[in-house]
VOZAFI-632566 format. One record per residue: x, y, z negated of N, C-alpha, C in turn; residue in three letters. Coordinates in pm, whole numbers. Example, Ala and Ser with C-alpha at 12.3 -4.5 7.8 and 13.67 -1.06 7.14 Angstrom:
<r n_c1="1319" n_c2="-569" n_c3="-780" ca_c1="1230" ca_c2="-450" ca_c3="-780" c_c1="1320" c_c2="-330" c_c3="-780" rest="ala"/>
<r n_c1="1285" n_c2="-225" n_c3="-708" ca_c1="1367" ca_c2="-106" ca_c3="-714" c_c1="1290" c_c2="3" c_c3="-787" rest="ser"/>
END
This chain:
<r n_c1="363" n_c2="2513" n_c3="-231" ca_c1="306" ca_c2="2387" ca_c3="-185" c_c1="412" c_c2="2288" c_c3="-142" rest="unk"/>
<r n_c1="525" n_c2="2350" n_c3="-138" ca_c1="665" ca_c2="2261" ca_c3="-68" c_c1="692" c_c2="2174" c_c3="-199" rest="unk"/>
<r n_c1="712" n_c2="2204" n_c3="-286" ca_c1="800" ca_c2="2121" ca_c3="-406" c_c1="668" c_c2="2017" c_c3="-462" rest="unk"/>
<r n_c1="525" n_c2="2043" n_c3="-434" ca_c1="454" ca_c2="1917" ca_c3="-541" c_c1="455" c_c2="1818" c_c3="-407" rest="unk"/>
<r n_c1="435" n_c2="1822" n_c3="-289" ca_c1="473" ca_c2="1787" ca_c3="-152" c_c1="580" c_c2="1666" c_c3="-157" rest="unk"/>
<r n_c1="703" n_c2="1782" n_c3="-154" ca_c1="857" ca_c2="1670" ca_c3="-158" c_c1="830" c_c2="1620" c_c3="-304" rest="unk"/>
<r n_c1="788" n_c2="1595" n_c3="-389" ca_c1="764" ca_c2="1532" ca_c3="-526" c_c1="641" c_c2="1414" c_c3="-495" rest="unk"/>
<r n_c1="577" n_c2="1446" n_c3="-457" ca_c1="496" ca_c2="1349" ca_c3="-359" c_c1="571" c_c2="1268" c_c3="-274" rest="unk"/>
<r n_c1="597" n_c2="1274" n_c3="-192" ca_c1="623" ca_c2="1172" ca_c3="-82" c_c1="828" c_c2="1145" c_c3="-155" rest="unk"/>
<r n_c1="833" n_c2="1186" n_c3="-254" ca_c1="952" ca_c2="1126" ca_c3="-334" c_c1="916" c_c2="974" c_c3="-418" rest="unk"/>
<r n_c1="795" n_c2="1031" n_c3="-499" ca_c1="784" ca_c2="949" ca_c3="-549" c_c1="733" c_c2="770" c_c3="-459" rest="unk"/>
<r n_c1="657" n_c2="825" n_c3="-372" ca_c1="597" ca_c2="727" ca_c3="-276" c_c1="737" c_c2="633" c_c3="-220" rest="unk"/>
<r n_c1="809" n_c2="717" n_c3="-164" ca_c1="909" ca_c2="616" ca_c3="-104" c_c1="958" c_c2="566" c_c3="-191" rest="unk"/>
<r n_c1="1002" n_c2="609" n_c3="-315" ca_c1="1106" ca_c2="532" ca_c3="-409" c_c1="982" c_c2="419" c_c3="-466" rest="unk"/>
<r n_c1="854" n_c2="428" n_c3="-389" ca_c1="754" ca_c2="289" ca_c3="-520" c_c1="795" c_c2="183" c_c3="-404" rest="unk"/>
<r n_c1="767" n_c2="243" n_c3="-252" ca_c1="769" ca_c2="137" ca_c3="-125" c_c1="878" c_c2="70" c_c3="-129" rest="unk"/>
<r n_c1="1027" n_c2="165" n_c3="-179" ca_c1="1148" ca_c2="118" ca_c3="-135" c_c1="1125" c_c2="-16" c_c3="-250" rest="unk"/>
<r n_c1="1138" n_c2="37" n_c3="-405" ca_c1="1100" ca_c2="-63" ca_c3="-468" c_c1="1032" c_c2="-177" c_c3="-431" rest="unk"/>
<r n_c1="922" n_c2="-189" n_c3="-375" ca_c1="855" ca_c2="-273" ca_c3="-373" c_c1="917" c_c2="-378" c_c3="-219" rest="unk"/>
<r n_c1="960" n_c2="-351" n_c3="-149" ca_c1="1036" ca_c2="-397" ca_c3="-45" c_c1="1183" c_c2="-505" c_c3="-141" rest="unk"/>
<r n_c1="1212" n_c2="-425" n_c3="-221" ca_c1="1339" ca_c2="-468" ca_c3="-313" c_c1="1286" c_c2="-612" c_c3="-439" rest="unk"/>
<r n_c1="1183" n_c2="-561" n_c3="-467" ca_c1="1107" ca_c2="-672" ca_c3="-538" c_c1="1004" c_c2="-776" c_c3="-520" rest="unk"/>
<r n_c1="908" n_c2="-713" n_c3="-423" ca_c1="797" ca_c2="-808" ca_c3="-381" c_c1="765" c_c2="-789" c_c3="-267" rest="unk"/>
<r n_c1="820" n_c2="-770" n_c3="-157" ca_c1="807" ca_c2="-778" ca_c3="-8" c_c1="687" c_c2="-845" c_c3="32" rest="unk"/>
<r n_c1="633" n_c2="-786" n_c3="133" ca_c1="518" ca_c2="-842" ca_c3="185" c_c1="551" c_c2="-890" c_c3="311" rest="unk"/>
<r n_c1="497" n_c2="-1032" n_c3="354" ca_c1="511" ca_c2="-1131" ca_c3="487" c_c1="442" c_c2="-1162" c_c3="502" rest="unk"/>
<r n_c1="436" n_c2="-1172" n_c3="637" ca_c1="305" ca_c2="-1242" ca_c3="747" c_c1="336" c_c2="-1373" c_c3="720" rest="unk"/>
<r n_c1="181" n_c2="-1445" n_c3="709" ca_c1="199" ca_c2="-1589" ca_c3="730" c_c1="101" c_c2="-1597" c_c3="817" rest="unk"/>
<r n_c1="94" n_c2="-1674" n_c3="925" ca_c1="53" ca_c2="-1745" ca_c3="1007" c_c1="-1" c_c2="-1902" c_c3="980" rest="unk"/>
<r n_c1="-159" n_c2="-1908" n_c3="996" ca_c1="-221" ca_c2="-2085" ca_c3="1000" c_c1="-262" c_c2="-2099" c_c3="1090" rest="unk"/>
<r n_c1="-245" n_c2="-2199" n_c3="1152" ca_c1="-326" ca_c2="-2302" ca_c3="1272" c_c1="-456" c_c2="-2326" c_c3="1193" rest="unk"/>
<r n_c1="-577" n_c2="-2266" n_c3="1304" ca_c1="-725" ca_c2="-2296" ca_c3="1187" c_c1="-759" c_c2="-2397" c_c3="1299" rest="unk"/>
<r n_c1="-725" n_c2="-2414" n_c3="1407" ca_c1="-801" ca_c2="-2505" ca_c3="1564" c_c1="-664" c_c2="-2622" c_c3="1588" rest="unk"/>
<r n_c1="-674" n_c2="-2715" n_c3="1631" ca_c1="-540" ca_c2="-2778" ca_c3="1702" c_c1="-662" c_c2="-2935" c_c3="1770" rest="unk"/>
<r n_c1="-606" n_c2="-2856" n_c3="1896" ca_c1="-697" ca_c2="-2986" ca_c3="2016" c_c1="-589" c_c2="-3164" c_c3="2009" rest="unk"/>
<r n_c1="-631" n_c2="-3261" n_c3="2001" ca_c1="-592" ca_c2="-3367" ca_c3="2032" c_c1="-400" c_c2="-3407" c_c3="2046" rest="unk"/>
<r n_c1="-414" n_c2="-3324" n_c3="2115" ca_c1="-203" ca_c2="-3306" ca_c3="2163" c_c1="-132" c_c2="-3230" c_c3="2070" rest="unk"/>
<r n_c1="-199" n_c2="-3157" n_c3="1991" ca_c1="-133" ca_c2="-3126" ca_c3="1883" c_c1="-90" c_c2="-2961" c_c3="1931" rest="unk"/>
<r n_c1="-158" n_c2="-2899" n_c3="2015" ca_c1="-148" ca_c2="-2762" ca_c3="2050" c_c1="-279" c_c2="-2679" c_c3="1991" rest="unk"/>
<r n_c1="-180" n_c2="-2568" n_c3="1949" ca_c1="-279" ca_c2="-2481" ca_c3="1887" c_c1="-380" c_c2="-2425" c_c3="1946" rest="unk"/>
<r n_c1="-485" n_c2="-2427" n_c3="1894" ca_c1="-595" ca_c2="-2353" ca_c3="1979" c_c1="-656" c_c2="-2196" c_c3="1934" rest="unk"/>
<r n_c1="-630" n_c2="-2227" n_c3="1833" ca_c1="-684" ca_c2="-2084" ca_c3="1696" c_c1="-614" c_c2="-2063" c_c3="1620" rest="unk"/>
<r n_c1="-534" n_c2="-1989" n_c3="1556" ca_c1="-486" ca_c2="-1925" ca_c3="1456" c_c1="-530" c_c2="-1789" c_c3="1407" rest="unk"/>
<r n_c1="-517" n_c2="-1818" n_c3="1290" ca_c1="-560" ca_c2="-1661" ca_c3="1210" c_c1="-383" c_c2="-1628" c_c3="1131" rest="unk"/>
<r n_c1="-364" n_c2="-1509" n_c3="1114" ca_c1="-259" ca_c2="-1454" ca_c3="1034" c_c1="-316" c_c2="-1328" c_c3="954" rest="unk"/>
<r n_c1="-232" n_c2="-1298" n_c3="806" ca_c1="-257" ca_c2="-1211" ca_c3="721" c_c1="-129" c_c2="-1189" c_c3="651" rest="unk"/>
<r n_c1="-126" n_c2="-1072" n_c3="614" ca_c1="-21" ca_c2="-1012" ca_c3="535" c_c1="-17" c_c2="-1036" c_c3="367" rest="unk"/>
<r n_c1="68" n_c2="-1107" n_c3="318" ca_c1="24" ca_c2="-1157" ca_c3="193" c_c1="186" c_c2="-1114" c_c3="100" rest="unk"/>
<r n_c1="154" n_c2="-1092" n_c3="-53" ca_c1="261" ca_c2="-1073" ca_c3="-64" c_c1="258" c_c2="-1165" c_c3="-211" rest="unk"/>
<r n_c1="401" n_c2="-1115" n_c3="-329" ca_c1="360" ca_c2="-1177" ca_c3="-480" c_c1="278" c_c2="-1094" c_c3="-589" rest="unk"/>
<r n_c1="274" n_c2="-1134" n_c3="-673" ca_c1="252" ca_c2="-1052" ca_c3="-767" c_c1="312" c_c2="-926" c_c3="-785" rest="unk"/>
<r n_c1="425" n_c2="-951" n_c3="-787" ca_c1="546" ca_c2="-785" ca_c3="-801" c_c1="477" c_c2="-711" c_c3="-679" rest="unk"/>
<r n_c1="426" n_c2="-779" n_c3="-579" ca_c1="427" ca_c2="-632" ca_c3="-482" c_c1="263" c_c2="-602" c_c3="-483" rest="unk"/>
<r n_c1="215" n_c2="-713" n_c3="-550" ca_c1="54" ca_c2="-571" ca_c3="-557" c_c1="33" c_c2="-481" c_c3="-698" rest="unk"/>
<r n_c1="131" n_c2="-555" n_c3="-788" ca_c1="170" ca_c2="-426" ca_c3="-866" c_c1="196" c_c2="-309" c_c3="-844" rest="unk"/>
<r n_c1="278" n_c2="-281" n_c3="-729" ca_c1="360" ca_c2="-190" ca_c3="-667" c_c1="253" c_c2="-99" c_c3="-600" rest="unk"/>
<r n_c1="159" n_c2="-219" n_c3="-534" ca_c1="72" ca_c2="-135" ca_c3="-445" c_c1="-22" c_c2="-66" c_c3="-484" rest="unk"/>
<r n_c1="-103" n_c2="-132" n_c3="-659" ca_c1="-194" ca_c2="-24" ca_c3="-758" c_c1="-102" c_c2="44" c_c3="-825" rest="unk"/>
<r n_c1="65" n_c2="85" n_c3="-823" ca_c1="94" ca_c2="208" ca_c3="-866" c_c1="106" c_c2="301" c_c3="-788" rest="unk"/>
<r n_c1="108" n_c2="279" n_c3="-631" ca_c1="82" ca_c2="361" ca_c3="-518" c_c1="-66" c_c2="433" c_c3="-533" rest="unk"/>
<r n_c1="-164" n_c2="363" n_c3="-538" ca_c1="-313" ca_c2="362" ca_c3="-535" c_c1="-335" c_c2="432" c_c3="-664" rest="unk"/>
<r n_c1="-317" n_c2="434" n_c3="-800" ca_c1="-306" ca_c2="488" ca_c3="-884" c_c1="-260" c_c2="643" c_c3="-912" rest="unk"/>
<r n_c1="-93" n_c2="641" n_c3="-831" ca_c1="-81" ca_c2="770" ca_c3="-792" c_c1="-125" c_c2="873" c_c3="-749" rest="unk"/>
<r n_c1="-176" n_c2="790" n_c3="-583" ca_c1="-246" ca_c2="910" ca_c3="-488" c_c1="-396" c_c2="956" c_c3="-587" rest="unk"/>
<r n_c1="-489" n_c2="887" n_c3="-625" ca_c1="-599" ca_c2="887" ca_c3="-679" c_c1="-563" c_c2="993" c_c3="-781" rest="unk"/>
<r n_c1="-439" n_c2="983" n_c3="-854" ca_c1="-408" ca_c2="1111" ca_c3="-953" c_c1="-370" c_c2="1231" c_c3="-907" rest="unk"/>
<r n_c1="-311" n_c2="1227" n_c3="-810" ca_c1="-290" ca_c2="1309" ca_c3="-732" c_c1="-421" c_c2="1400" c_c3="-608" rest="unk"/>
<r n_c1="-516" n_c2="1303" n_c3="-585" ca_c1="-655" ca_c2="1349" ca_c3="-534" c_c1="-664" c_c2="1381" c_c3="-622" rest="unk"/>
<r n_c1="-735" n_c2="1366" n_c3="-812" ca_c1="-815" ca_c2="1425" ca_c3="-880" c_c1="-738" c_c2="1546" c_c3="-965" rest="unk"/>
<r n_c1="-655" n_c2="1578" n_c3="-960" ca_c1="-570" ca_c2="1668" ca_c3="-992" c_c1="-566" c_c2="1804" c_c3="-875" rest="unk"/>
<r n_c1="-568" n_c2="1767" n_c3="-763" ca_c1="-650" ca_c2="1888" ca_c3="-607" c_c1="-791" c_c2="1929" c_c3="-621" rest="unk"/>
<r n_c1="-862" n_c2="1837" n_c3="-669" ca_c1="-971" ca_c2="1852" ca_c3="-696" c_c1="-988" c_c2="1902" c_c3="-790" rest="unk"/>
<r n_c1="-961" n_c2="1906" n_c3="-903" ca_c1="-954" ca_c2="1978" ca_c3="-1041" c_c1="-915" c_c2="2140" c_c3="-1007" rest="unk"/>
<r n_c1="-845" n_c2="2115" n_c3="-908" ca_c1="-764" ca_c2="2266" ca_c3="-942" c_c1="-815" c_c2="2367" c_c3="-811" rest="unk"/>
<r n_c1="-900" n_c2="2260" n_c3="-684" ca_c1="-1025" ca_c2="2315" ca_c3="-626" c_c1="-1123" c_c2="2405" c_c3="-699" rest="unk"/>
<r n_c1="-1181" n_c2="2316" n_c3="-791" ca_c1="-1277" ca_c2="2319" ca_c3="-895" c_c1="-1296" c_c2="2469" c_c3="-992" rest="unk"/>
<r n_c1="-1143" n_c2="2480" n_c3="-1005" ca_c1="-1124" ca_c2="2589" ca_c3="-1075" c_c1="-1086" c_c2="2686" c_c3="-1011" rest="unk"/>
<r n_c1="-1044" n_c2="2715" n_c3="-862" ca_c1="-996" ca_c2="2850" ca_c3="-784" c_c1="-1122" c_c2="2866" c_c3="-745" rest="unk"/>
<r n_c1="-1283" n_c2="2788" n_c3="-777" ca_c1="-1379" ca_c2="2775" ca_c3="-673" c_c1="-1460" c_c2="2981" c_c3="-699" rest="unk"/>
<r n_c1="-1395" n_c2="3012" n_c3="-839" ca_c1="-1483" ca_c2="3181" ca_c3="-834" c_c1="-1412" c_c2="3260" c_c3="-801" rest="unk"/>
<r n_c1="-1272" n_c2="3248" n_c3="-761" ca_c1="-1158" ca_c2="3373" ca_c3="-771" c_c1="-1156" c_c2="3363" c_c3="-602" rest="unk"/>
END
């Protein structure tokens, strides 16, 4: 169970590191309220990134999902022994 494990969380860091290297994700911050004087009253913020990094993030999502149905498969089949 050690080696599909470290092959797992290998592959994961080298998609994150990638994706940090190519399409980084940043907070942006908007003023949604501003009273009279020009002070903020409301803001909302969200984590937004480019294209390159939600690529990154459905080959993460893609992975694990192959990686769930591949446990499950092999659930499936230890399920009579």
């Amino acid at each position: 169970m050690l080696i599909p494990f470290i092959v797992m969380l290998s592959v994961i860091t080298l998609l994150c590191g990638f994706m940090q290297g190519y399409g980084a994700m940043a907070w942006q911050r908007s003023d949604e309220t501003v009273d009279k004087f020009g002070n903020v009253l409301y803001s909302s913020g969200k984590c937004k990134g480019n294209d390159a990094s939600m690529k990154f993030v459905w080959c993460i999502v893609v992975f694990n999902v192959g990686v769930l149905l591949m446990a499950l498969w092999q659930a499936y089949e230890a399920r009579g022994e």
